[in-house]
N, C-alpha and C positions, 0 to 999 in steps of 0.2 A: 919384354922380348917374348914372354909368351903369351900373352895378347897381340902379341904382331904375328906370331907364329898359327893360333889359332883362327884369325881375319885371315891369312894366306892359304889356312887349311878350305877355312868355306869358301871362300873365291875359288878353289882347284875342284872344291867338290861340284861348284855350280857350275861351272863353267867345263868341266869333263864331265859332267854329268853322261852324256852319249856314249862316251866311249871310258866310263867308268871301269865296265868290264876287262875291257885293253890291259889297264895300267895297276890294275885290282894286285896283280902277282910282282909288279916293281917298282912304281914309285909311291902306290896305295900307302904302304907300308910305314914310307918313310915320311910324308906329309902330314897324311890325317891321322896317324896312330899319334906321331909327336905333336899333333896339335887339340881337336875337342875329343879323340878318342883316348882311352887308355891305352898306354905302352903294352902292347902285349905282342911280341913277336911271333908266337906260334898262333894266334888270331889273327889272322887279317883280313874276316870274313865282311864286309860294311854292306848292308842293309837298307 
């Protein structure tokens, strides 16, 4: 499951890439943080 979860993270981040900035403050969060990034909720800065 989190190799599924992590493959769904990079597919969102490749594919939003454009409009990364958009979704940085609401779905950022809950995607990539739980998938190749560390859980850290007061971080949600991605680079």
């Amino acid at each position: 499951m989190a190799a599924e979860m992590r493959r769904r993270g990079d597919e969102l981040d490749v594919e939003l890439a454009p409009s990364k900035r958009l979704i940085n403050c609401s779905l950022t969060p809950y995607f990539l943080n739980n998938s190749h990034y560390i859980r850290t909720s007061s971080d949600t800065t991605i680079s």
